[in-house]
Structure formats: structure tokens, C-alpha cells
N, CA, C and O atoms as a GROMACS GRO file, in nm:
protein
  268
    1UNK      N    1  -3.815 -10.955  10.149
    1UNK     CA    2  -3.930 -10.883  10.198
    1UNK      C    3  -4.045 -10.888  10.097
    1UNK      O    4  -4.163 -10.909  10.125
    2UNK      N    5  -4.004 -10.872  10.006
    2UNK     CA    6  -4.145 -10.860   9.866
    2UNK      C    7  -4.167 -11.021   9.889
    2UNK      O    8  -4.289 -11.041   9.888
    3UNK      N    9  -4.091 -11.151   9.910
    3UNK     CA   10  -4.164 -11.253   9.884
    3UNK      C   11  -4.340 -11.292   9.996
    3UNK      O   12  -4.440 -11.361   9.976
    4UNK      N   13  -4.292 -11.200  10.110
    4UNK     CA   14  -4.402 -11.183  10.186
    4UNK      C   15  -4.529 -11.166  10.183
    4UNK      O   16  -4.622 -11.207  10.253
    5UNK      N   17  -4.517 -11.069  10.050
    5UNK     CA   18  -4.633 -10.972  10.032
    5UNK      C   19  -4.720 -11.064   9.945
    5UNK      O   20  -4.682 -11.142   9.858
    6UNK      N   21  -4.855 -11.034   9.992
    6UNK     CA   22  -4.927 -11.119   9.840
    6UNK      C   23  -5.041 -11.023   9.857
    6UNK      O   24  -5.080 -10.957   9.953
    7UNK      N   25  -5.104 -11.044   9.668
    7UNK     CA   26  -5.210 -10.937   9.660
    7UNK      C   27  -5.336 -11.007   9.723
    7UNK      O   28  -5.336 -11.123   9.764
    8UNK      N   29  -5.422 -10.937   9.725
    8UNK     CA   30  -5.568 -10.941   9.738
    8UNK      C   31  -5.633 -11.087   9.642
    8UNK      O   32  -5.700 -11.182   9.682
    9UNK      N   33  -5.576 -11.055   9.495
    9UNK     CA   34  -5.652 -11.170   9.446
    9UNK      C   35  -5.546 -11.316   9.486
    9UNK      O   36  -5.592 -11.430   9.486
   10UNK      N   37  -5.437 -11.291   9.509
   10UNK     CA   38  -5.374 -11.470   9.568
   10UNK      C   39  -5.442 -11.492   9.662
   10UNK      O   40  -5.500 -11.600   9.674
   11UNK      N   41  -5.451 -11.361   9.780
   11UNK     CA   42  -5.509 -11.432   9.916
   11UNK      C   43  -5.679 -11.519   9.879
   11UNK      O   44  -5.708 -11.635   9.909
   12UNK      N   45  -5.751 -11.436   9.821
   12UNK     CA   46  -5.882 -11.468   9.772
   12UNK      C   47  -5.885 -11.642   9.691
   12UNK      O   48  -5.978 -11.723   9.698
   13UNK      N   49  -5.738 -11.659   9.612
   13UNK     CA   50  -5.734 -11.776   9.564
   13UNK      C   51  -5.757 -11.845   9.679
   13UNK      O   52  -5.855 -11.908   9.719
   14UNK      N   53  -5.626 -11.817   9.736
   14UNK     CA   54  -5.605 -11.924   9.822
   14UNK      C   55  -5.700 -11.975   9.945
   14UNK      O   56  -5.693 -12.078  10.012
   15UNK      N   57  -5.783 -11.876   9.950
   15UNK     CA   58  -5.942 -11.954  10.016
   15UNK      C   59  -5.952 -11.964   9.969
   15UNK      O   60  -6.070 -11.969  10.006
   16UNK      N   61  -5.960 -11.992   9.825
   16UNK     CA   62  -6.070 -12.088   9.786
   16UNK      C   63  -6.200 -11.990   9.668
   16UNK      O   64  -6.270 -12.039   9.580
   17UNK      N   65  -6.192 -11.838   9.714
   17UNK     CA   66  -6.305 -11.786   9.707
   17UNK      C   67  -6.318 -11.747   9.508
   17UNK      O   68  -6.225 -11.804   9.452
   18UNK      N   69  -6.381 -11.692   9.436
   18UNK     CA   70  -6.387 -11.638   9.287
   18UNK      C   71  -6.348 -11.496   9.345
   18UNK      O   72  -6.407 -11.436   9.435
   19UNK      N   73  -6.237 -11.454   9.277
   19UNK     CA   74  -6.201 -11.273   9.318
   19UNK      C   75  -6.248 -11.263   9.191
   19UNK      O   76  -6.270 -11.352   9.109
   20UNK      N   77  -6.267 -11.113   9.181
   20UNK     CA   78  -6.296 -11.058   9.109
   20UNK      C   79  -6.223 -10.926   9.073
   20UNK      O   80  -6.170 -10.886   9.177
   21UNK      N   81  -6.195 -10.838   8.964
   21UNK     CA   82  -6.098 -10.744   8.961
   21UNK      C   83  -6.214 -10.615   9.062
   21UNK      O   84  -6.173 -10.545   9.155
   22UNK      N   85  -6.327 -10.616   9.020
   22UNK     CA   86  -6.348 -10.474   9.126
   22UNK      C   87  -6.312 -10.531   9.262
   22UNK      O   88  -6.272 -10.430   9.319
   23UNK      N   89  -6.300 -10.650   9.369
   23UNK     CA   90  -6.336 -10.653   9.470
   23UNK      C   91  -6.229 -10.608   9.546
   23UNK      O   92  -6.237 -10.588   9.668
   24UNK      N   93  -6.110 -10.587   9.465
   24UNK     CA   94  -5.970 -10.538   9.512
   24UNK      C   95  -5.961 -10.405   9.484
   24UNK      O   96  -5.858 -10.342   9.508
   25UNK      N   97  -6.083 -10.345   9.422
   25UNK     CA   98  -6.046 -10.236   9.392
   25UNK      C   99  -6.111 -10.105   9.435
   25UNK      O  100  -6.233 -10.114   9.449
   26UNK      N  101  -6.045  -9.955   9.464
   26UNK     CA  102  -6.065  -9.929   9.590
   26UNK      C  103  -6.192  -9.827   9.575
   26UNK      O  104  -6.203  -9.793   9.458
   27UNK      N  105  -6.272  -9.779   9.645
   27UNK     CA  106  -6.427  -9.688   9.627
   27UNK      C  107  -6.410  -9.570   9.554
   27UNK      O  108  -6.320  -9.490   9.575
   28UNK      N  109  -6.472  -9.561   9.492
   28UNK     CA  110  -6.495  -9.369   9.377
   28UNK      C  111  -6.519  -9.275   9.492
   28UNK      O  112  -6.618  -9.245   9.559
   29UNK      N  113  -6.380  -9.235   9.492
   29UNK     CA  114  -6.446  -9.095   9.653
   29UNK      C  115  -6.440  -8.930   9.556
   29UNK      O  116  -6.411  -8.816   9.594
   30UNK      N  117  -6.479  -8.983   9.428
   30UNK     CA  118  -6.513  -8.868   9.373
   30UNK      C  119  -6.421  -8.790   9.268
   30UNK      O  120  -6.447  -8.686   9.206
   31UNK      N  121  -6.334  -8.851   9.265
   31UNK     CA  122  -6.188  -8.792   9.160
   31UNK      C  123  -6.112  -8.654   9.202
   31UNK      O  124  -6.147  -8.572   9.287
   32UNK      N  125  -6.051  -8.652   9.156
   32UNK     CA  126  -5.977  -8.499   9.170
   32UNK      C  127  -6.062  -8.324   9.086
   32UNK      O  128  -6.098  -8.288   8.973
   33UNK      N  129  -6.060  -8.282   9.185
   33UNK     CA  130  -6.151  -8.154   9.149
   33UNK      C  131  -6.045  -8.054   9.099
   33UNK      O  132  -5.928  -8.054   9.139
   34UNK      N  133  -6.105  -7.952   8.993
   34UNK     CA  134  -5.999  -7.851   8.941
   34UNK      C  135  -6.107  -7.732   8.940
   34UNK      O  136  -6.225  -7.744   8.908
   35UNK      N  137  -6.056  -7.639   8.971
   35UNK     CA  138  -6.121  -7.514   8.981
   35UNK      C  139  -6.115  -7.413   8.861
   35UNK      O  140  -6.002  -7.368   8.844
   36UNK      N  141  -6.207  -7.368   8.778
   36UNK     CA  142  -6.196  -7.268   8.689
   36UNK      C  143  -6.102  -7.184   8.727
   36UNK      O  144  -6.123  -7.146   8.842
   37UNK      N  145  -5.953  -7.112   8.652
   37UNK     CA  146  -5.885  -7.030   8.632
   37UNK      C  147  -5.877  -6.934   8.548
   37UNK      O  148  -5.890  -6.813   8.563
   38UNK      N  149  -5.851  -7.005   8.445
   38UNK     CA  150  -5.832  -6.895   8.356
   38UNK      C  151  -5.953  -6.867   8.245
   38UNK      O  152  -5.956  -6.768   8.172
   39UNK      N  153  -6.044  -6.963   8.246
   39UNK     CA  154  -6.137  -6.922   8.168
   39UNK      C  155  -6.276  -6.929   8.227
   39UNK      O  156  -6.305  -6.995   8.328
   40UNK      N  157  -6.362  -6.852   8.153
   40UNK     CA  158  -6.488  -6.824   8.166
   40UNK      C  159  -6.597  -6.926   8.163
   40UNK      O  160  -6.586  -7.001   8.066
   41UNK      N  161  -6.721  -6.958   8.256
   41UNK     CA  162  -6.826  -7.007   8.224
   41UNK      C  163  -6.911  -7.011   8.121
   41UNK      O  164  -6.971  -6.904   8.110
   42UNK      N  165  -6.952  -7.118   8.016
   42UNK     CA  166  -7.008  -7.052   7.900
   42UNK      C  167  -6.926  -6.986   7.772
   42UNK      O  168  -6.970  -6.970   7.658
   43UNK      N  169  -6.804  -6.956   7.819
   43UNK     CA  170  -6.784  -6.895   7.672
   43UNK      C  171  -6.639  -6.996   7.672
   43UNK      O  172  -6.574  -7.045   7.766
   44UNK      N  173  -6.620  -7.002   7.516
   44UNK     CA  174  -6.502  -7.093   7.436
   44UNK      C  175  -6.388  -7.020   7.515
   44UNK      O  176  -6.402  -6.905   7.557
   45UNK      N  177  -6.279  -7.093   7.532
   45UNK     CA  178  -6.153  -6.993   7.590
   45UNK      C  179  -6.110  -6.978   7.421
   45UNK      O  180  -6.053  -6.870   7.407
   46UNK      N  181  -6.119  -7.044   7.307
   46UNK     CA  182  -6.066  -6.982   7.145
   46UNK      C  183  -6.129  -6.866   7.131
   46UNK      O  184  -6.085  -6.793   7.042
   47UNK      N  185  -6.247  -6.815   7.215
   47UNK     CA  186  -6.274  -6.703   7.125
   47UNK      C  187  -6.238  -6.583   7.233
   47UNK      O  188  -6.287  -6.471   7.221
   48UNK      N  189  -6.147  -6.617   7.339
   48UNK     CA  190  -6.124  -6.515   7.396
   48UNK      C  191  -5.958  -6.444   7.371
   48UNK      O  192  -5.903  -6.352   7.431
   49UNK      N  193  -5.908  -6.538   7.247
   49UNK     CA  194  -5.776  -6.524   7.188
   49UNK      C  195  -5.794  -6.433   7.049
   49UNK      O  196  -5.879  -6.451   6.963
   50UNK      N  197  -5.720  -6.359   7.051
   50UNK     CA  198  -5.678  -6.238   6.915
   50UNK      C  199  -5.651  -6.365   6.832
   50UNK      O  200  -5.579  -6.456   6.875
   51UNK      N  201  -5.713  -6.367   6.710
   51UNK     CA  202  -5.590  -6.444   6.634
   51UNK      C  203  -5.579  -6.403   6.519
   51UNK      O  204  -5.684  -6.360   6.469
   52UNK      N  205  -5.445  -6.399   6.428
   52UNK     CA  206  -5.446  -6.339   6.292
   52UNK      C  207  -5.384  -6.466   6.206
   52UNK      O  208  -5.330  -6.562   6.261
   53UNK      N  209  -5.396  -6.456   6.102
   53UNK     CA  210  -5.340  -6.519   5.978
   53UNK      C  211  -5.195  -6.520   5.975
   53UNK      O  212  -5.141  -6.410   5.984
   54UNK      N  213  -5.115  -6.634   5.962
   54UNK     CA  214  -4.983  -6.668   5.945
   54UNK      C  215  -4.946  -6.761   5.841
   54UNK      O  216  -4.996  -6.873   5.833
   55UNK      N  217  -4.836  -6.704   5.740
   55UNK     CA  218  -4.793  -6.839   5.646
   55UNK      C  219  -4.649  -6.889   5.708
   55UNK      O  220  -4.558  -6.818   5.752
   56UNK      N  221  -4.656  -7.035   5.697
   56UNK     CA  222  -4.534  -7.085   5.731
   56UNK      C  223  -4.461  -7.126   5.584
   56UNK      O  224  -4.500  -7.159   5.472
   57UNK      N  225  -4.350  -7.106   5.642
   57UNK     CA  226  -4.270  -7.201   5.454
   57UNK      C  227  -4.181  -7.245   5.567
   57UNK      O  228  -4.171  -7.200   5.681
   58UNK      N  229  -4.092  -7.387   5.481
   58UNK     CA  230  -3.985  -7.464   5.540
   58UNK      C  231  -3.925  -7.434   5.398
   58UNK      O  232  -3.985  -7.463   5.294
   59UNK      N  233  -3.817  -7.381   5.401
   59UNK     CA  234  -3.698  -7.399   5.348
   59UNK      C  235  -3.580  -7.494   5.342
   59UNK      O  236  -3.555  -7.566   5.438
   60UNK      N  237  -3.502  -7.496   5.227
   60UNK     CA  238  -3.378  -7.561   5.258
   60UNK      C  239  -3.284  -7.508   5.277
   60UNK      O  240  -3.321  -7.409   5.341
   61UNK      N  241  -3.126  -7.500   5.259
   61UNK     CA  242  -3.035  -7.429   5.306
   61UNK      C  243  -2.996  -7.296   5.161
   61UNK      O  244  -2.949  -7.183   5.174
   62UNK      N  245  -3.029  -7.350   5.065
   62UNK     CA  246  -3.077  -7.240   4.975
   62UNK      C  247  -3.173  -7.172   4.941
   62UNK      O  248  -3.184  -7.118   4.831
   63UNK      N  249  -3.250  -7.166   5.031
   63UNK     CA  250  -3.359  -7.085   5.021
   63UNK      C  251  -3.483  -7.156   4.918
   63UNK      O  252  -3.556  -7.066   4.877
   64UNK      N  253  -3.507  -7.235   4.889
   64UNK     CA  254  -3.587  -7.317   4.809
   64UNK      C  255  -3.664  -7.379   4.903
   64UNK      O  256  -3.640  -7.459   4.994
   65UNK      N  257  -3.808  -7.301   4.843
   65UNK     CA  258  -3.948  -7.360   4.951
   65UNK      C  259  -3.926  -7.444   4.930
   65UNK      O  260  -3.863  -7.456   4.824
   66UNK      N  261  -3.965  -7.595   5.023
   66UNK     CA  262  -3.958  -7.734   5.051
   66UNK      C  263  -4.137  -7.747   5.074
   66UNK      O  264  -4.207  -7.825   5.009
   67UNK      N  265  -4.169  -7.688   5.140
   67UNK     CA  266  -4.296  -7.706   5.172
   67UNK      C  267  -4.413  -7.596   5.239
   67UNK      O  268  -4.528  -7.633   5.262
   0.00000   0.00000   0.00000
């Protein structure tokens, strides 16, 4: 069944014609739309977060900062 199939640019070879990669390729109907949720117009969603100061340490299995 797949040997059947041929793309756009074989058929285009095979007249004869110059394909081109846009001519196979299909119209801008505008992309996918996403709707504001969770954040505000105009303002950063970082500054609508609390944030405080944290130290990390990595240890080893004796307790000896690593990093």
C-alpha cells in the first residue's frame, strides 16, 4: 500500500515541473490561539509571586558540604 503513495514533490518531478518546498506546503490559517489564564495583562506573572531567599548545600553521606 505505501508503494502507491507518492508525495507532491515526485508527482511535480515527474511532470516535468521545478517543485518547490512551499508549493507542497499547506496555507497559514493563523496558528493555534491560547487564551490568557492565569496571568494578567501588562504585568510580569514574577512579580505576582512571594519570593524569599533560600540556601541550598549538597552534601555527602557525611555531612561534608560538597557544594
Amino acid at each position: 500500500m505505501a508503494q502507491n503513495i507518492t508525495t507532491a514533490t515526485e508527482s511535480a518531478r515527474k511532470q516535468g515541473s521545478a517543485a518547490t518546498s512551499t508549493a507542497a506546503a499547506p496555507k497559514n490559517l493563523g496558528g493555534v490561539r491560547f487564551d490568557r489564564f492565569f496571568t494578567r495583562a501588562g504585568v510580569s506573572p514574577y512579580s505576582e509571586v512571594q519570593w524569599e531567599r533560600r540556601d541550598a548545600v549538597i552534601q555527602d553521606f557525611k555531612g561534608n558540604i560538597i557544594f
